[in-house]
GUNU-540651 format. One record per residue (C-alpha): residue number from 1; residue in one letter; x negated, y, z negated. Coordinates in Angstrom, 1 decimal. Example, Ala and Ser with C-alpha at 12.3 -4.5 7.8 and 13.67 -1.06 7.14 Angstrom:
# GUNU-540651
<atom 1; a; <-12.3; -4.5; -7.8>>,
<atom 2; s; <-13.7; -1.1; -7.1>>,
# end
This chain:
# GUNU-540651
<atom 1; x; <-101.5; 61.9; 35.1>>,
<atom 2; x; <-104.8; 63.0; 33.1>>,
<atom 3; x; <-107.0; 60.6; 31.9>>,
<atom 4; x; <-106.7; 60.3; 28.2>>,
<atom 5; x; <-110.4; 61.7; 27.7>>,
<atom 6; x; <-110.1; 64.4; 29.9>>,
<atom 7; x; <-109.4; 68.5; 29.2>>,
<atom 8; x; <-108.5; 71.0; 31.9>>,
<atom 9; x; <-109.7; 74.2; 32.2>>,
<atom 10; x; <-106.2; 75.7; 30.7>>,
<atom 11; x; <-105.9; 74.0; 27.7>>,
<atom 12; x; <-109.9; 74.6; 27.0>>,
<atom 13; x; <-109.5; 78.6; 27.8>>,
<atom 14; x; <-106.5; 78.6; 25.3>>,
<atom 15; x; <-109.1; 76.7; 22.4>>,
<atom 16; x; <-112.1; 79.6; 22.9>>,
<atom 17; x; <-112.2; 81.9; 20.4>>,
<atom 18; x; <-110.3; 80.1; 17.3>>,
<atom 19; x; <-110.8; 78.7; 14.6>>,
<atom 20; x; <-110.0; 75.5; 16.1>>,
<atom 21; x; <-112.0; 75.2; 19.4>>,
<atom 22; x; <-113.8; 71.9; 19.5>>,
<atom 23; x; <-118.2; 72.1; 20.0>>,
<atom 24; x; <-118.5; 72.4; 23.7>>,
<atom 25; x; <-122.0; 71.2; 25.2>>,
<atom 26; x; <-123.2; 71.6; 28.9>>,
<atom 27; x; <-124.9; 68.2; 29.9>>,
<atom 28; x; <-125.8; 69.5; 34.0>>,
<atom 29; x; <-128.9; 68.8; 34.9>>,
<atom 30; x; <-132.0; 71.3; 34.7>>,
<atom 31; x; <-131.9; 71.7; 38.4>>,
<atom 32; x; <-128.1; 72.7; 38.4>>,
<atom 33; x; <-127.5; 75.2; 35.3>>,
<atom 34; x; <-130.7; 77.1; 37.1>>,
<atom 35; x; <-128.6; 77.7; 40.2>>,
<atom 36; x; <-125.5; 79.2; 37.9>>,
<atom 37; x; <-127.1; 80.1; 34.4>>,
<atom 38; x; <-124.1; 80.4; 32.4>>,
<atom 39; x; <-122.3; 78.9; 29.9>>,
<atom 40; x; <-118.7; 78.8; 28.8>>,
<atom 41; x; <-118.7; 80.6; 25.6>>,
<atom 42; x; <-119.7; 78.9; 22.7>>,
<atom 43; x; <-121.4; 76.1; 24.4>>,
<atom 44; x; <-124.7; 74.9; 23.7>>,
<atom 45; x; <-127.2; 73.0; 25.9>>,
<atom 46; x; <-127.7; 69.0; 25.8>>,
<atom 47; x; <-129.4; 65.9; 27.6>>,
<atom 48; x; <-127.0; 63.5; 29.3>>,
<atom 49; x; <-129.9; 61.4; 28.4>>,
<atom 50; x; <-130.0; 62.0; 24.5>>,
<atom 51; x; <-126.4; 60.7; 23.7>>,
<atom 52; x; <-127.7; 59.5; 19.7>>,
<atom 53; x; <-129.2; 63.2; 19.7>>,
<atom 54; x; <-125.8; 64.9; 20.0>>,
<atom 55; x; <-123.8; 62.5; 17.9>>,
<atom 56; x; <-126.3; 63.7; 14.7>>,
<atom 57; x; <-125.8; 67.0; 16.4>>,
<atom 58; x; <-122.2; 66.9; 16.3>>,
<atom 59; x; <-122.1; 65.5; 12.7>>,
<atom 60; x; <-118.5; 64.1; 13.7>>,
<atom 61; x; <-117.0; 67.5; 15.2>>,
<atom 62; x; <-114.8; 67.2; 18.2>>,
<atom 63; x; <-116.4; 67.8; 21.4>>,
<atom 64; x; <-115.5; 69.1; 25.2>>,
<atom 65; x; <-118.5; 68.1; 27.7>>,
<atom 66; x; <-118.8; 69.8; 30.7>>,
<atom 67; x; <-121.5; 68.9; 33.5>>,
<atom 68; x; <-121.4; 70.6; 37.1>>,
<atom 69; x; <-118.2; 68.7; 38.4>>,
<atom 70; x; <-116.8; 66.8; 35.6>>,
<atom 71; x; <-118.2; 63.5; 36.9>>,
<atom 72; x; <-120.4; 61.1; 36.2>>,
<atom 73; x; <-122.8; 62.9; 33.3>>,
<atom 74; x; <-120.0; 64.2; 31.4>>,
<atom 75; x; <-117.4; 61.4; 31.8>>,
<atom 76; x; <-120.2; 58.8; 30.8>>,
<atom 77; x; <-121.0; 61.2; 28.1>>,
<atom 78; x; <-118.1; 61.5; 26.2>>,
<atom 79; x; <-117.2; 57.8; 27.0>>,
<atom 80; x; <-120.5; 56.9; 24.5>>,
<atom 81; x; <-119.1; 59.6; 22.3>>,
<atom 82; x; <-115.8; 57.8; 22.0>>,
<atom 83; x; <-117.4; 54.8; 21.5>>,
<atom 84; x; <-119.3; 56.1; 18.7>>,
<atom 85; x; <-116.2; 57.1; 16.7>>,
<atom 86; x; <-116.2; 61.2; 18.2>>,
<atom 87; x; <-113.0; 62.5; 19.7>>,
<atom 88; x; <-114.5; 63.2; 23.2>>,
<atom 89; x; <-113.3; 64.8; 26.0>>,
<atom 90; x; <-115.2; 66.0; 29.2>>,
<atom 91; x; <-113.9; 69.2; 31.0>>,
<atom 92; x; <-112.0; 68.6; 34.3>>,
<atom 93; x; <-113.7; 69.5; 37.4>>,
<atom 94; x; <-116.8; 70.7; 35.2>>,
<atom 95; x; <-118.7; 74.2; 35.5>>,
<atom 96; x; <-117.3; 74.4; 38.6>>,
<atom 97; x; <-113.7; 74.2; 37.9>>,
<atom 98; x; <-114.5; 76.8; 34.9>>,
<atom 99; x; <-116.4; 79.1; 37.9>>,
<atom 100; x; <-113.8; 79.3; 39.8>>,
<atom 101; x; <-111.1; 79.7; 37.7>>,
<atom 102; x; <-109.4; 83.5; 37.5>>,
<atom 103; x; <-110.2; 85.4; 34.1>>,
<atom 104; x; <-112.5; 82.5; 33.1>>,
<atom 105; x; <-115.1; 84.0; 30.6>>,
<atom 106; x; <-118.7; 83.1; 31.1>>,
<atom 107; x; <-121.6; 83.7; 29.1>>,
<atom 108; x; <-125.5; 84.7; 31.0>>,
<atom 109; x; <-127.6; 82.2; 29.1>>,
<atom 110; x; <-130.1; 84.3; 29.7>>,
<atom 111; x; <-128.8; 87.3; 27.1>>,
<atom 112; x; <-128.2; 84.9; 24.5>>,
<atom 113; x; <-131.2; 85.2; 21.4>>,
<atom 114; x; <-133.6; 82.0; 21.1>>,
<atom 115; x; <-132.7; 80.0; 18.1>>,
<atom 116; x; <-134.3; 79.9; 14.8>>,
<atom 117; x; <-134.3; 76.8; 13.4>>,
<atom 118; x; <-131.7; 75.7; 15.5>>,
<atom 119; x; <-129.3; 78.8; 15.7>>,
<atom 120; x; <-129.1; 82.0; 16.5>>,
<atom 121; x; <-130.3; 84.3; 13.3>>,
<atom 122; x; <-129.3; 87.9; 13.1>>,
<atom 123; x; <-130.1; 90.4; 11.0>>,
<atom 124; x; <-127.4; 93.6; 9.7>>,
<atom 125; x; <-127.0; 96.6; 7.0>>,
<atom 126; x; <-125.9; 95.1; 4.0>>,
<atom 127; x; <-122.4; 96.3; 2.0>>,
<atom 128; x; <-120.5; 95.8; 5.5>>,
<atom 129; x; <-117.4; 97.1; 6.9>>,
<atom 130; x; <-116.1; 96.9; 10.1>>,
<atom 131; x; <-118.8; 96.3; 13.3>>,
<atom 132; x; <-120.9; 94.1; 10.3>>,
<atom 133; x; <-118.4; 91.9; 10.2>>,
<atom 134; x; <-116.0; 92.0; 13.7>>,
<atom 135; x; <-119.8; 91.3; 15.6>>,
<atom 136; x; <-120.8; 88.1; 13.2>>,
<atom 137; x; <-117.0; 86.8; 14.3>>,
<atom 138; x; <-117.5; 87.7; 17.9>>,
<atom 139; x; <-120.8; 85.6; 18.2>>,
<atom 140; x; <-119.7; 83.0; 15.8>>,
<atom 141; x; <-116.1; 82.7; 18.1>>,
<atom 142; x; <-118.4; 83.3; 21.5>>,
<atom 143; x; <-121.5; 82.8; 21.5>>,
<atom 144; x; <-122.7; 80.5; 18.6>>,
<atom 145; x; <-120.4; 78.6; 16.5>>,
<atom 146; x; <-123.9; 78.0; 13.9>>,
<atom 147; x; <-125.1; 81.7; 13.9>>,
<atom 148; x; <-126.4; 82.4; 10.6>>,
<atom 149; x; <-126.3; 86.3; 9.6>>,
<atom 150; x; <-128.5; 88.1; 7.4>>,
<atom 151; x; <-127.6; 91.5; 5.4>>,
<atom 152; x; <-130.8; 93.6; 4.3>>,
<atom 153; x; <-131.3; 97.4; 3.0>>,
<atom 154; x; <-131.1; 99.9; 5.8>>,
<atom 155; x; <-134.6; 100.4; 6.0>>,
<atom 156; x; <-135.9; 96.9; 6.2>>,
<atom 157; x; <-133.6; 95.6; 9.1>>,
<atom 158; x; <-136.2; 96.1; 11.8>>,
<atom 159; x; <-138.9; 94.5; 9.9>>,
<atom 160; x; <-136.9; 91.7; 8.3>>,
<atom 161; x; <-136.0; 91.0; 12.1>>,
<atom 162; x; <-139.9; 91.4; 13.1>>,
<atom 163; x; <-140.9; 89.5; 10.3>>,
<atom 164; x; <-138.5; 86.2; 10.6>>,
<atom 165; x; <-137.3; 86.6; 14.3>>,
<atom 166; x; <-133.8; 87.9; 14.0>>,
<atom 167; x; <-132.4; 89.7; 16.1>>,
<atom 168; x; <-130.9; 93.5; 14.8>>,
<atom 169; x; <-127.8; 95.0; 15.3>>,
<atom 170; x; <-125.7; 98.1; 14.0>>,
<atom 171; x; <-128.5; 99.8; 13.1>>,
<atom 172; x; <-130.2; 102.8; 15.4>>,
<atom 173; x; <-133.0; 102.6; 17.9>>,
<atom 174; x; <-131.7; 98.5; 18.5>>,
<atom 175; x; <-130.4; 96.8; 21.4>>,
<atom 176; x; <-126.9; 96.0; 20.2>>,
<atom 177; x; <-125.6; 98.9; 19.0>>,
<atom 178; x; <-123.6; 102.0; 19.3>>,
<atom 179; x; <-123.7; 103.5; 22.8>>,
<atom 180; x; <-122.1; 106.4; 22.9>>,
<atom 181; x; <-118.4; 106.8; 21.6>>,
<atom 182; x; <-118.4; 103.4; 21.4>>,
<atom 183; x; <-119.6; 101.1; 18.6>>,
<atom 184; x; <-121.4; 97.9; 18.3>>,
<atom 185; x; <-118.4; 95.7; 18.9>>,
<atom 186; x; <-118.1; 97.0; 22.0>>,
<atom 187; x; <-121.9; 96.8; 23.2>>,
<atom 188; x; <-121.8; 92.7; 23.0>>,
<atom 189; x; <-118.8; 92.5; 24.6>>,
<atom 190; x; <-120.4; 94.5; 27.8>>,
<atom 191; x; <-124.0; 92.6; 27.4>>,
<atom 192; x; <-122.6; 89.1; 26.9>>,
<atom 193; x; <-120.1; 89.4; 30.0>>,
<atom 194; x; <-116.6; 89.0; 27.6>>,
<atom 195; x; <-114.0; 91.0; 29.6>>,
<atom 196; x; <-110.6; 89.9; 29.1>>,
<atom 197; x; <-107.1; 91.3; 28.4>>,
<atom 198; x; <-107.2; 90.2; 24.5>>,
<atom 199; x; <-110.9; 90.9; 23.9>>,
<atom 200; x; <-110.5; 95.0; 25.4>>,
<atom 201; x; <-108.0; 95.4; 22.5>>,
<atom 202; x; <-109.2; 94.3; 19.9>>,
<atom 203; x; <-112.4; 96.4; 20.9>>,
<atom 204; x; <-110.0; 99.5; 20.9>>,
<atom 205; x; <-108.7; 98.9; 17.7>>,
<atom 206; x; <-112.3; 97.9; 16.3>>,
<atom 207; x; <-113.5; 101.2; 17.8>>,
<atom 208; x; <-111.0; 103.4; 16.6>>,
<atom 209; x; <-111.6; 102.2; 13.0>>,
<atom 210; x; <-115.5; 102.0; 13.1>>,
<atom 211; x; <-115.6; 105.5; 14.5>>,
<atom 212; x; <-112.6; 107.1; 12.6>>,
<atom 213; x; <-110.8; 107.6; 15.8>>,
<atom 214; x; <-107.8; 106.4; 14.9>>,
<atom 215; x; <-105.8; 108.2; 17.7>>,
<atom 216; x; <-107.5; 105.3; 20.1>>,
<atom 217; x; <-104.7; 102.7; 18.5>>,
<atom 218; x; <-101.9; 102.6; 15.7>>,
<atom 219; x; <-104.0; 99.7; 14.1>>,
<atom 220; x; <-107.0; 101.3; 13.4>>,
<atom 221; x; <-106.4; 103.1; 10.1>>,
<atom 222; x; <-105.1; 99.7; 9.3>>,
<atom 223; x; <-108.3; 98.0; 10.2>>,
<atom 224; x; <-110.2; 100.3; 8.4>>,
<atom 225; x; <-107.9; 100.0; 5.2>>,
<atom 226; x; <-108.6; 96.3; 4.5>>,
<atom 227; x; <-112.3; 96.6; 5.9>>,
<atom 228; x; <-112.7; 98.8; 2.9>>,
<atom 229; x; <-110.7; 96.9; 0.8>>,
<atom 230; x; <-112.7; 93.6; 1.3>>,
<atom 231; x; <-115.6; 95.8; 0.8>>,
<atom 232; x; <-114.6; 96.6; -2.7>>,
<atom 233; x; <-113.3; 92.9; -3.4>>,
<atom 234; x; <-116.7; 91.0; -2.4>>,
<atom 235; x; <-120.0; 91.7; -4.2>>,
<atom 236; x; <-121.9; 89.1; -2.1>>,
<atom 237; x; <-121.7; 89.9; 2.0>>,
<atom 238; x; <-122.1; 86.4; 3.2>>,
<atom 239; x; <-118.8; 86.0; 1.0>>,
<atom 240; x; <-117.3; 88.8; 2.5>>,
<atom 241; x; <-118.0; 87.6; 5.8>>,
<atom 242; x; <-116.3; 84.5; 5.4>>,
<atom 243; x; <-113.2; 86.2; 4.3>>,
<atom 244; x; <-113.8; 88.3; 7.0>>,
<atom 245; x; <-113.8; 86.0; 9.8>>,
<atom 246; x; <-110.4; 84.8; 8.3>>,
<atom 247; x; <-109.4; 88.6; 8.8>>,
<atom 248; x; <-111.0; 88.7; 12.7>>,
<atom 249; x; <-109.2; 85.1; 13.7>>,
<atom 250; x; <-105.9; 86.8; 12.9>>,
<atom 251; x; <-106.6; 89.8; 14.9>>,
<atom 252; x; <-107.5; 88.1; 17.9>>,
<atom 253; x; <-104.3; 85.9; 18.0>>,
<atom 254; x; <-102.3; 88.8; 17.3>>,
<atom 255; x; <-104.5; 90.8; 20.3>>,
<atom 256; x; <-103.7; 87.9; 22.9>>,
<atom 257; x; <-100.6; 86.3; 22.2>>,
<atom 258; x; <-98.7; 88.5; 19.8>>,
<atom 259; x; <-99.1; 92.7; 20.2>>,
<atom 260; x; <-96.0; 93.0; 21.8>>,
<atom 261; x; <-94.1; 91.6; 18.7>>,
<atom 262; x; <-92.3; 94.0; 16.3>>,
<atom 263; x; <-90.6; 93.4; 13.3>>,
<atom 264; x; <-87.2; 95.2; 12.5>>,
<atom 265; x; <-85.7; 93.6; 9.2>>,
<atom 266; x; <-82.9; 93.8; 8.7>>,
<atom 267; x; <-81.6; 94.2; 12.2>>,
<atom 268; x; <-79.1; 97.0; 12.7>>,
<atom 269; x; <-79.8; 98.8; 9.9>>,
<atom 270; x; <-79.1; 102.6; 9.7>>,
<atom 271; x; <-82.0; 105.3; 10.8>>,
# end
């Protein structure tokens, strides 16, 4: 039986990426996340030794701790966590339980932007549609639950990024961006290591719309409908976004648990 403060690799994989997935911080030691830099996505660094640090971190959100083997920096972890009040758990068999477990994502730390002020700042085109807004859910759901997301003129993205140290994307002549036939979407998947089943379909349907391809899947003139439509509804982007990331959560459940459903109402009904 698993101990009540303890979460397997399973049940963890099925949190990542919704809405719902608890803060996950890597406690290993210095010594040990140098000999396998990566982190499970969304996670963040932390001390095992700065337990009060983490609980103003946390600011009461649930948290998964995962150390190199699920032992004794984790488990002691999350057992000051719980006594603090925090539902705590620590991941079983730790980083390298995640390592070694088939289809397990992982994130190079080493791709991921420094933190401004304690998050990863980007900085986009304003008035966005599809990429402006499918990237900010990708990094918020993968990367970095506290991104914050800036949306400037055209013209002043590259400086705006110079100027305040935020990193660009979906413009020209910028790291993350279109390659290609494919967009921007598709770019941070490939640089950030995020290769699985669900994540490859929602990039064909976020490419077929973002490049007006919509041969590459049946859901991209859809996509690009209520892109537009949002577009139109919001005035203020960082509005938009939000509304947008409501949009994204639902595509991604429908790309990994529900795109083979149909709907055929009422059944038996006549051609």
């Amino acid at each position: 039986m698993p101990a009540p403060d303890e979460m397997t690799v399973a049940q963890l994989d099925r949190l990542i990426g919704t809405p719902n997935c608890p803060a996950i911080v890597d406690v290993s030691t210095d010594a040990d996340f140098a000999a396998d830099p990566f982190l499970i996505p969304g996670a963040f660094r932390h001390p095992h030794s700065e337990p009060q640090a983490l609980v103003a971190r946390l600011g009461g959100q649930p948290v998964v701790a995962s150390c190199q083997q699920g032992r004794k920096l984790s488990q002691g972890l999350v057992a000051w966590l719980r006594a603090e009040g925090i539902s705590a758990h620590y991941l079983s068999g730790g980083m390298f339980a995640w390592r070694d477990t088939p289809g397990s994502l992982r994130v190079p730390a080493a791709v991921i932007p420094a933190p401004i002020g304690g998050a990863t700042l980007w900085v986009t085109r304003h008035r966005p549609k599809i990429d402006r807004i499918a990237c900010p859910w990708l990094i918020r759901r993968f990367i970095d639950p506290g991104a914050r997301f800036l949306f400037v003129a055209p013209a002043e993205v590259v400086g705006v990024a110079e100027r305040f140290g935020a990193t660009p994307f979906d413009v020209e002549g910028v790291h993350f961006s279109h390659r290609g036939e494919t967009c921007t979407f598709d770019t941070m998947l490939a640089e950030f290591a995020l290769s699985s089943p669900a994540l490859a379909r929602l990039a064909l349907v976020i490419r077929g719309a973002d490049t007006d391809r919509h041969d590459l899947h049946p859901a991209a003139a859809g996509l690009l409908a209520i892109s537009v439509g949002l577009s139109r509804q919001y005035r203020d982007d960082t509005a938009q976004l939000q509304a947008g990331i409501a949009l994204y959560d639902a595509l991604y459940r429908w790309a990994r648990d529900g795109f083979d459903e149909g709907h055929d109402w009422p059944a038996g009904r006549s051609a």
